[in-house]
Structures are given as C-alpha cells and as structure tokens.
C-alpha positions as CSV (number, residue, x, y, z in Angstrom):
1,X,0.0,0.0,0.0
2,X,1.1,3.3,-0.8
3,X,1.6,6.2,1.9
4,X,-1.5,8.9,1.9
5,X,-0.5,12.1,-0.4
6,X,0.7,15.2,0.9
7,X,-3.1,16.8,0.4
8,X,-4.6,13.5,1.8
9,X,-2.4,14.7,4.9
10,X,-3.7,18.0,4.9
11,X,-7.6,16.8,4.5
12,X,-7.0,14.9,7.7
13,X,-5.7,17.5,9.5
14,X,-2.5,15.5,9.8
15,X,-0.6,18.7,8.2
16,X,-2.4,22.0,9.4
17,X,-3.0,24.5,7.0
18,X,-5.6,27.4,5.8
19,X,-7.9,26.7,4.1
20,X,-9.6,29.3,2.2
21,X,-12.7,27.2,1.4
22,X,-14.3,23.3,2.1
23,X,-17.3,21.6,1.9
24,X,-18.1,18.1,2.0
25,X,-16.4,17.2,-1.5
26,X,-13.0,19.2,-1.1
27,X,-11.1,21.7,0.4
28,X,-9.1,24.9,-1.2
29,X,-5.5,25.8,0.2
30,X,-2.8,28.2,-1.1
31,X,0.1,26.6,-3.0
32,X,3.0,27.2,-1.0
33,X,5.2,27.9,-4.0
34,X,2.8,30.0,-5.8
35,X,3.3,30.8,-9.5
36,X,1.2,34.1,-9.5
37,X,-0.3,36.3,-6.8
38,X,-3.2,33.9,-6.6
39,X,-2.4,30.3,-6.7
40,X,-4.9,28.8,-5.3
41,X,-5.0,24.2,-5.3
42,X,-8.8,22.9,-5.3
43,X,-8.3,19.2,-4.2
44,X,-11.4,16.9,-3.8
45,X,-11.4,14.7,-0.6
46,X,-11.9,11.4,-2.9
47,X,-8.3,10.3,-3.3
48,X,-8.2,10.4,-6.7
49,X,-4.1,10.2,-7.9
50,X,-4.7,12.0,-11.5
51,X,-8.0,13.1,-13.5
52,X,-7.4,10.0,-15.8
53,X,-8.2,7.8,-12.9
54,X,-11.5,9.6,-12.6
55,X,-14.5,7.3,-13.9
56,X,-18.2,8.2,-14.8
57,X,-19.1,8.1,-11.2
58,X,-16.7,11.1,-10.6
59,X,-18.6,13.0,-12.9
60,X,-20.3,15.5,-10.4
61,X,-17.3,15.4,-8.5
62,X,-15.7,16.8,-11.4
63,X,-18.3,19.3,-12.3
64,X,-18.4,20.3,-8.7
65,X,-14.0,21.2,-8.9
66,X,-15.1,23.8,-11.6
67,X,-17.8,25.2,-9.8
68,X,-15.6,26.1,-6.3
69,X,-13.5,27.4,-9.3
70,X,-15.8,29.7,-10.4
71,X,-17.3,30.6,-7.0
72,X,-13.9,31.5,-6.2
73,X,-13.3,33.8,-8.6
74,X,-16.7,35.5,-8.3
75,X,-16.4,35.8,-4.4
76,X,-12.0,37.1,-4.9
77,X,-13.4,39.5,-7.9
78,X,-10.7,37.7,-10.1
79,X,-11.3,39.5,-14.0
80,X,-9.4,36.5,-15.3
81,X,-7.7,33.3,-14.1
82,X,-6.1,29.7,-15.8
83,X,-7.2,26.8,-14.5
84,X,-4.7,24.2,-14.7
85,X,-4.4,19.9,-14.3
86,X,-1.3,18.1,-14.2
87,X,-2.0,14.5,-15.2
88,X,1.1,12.2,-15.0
89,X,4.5,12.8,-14.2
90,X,5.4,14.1,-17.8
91,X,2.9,16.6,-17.7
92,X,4.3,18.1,-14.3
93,X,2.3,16.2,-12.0
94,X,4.2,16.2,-8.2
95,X,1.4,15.2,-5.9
96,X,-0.3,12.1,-6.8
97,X,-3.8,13.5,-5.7
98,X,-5.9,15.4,-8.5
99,X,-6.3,18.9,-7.7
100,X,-6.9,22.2,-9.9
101,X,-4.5,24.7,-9.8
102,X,-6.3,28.3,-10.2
103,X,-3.6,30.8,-11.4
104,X,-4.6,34.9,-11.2
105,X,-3.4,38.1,-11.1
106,X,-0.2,37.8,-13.6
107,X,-0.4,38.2,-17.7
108,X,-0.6,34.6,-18.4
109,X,0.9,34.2,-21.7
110,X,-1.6,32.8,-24.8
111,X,-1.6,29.3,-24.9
112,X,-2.8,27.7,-28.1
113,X,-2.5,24.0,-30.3
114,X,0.7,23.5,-32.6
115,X,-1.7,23.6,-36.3
C-alpha cells in the first residue's frame, strides 16, 4: 500500500494548513510555492491520484472542482484566471492526488495547439 498524499495529509488535519474554502467534496488551500499572486490548489477529498483515474461516477465530483472554481473567482473578484491539471508525471504532476491549480493576477501568456 502506498503512503496517503501530501493533500490526503492536509484533509485529515494531519498537516495544518488554511484553508480558504471546504465543503463536504473538497477543500481549497494556497500553494505554498505560488506561480502568480493567486495560486490557489482545489483538491477533492476522494483520493483520486490523477484526472485519468477519474471514472463516470466522478462525474459530479468533477463538475463540482469547476464550480468552487468559479465561486472563487466570483467571491476574490478575479477579472481572469487559468485553470490548470497536471495528469502524469510528464505533464508536471508532483502530488499524486488530482487537484486544480487556479492561477490569477499575472499576464498569463496565450496558450494555443501546434496547427
């Protein structure tokens, strides 16, 4: 069996930290090596290790990530922010628990698909 995830840690209370929102499907903490003035992680309390072990099931679960997103924004009065998942190591994945990374407050450079 593998050892719990830094963020399972911190949903237990094993780690204290923060938290600048929870409810009953996951909690929101500041990324304590943030790569904008807001970097905000939104990690669900189901220990899932990357979105491509999520399954239909984890559909509202999912739906429900974007929506603290959103809510988020609204309630900080963010104008703009990037929403970011890590899946796998190659991708830049370092904790092997999903979670959303919501970037604001910094020019984000234009990301677009190689035509």
């Amino acid at each position: 069996m593998t050892e719990p995830s830094v963020f399972s840690r911190i949903i237990s209370g094993e780690i204290p930290v923060e938290r600048v929102f929870e409810d009953d499907q996951c909690i929101v903490i500041r990324d304590r090596s943030p790569q904008a003035p807001t970097h905000l992680l939104i990690i669900p309390r189901k220990p899932l290790t990357n979105l491509a072990d999520a399954e239909a099931g984890d559909k509202p679960l999912l739906g429900h990530l974007l929506w603290v997103a959103a809510e988020l924004g609204r309630k900080l009065g963010l104008e703009g922010y990037r929403l970011v998942v890590n899946n796998g190591r190659s991708a830049g994945q370092t904790v092997f628990h999903l979670h959303i990374h919501l970037l604001a407050q910094k020019k984000m450079p234009e990301q677009g698909l190689a035509e």
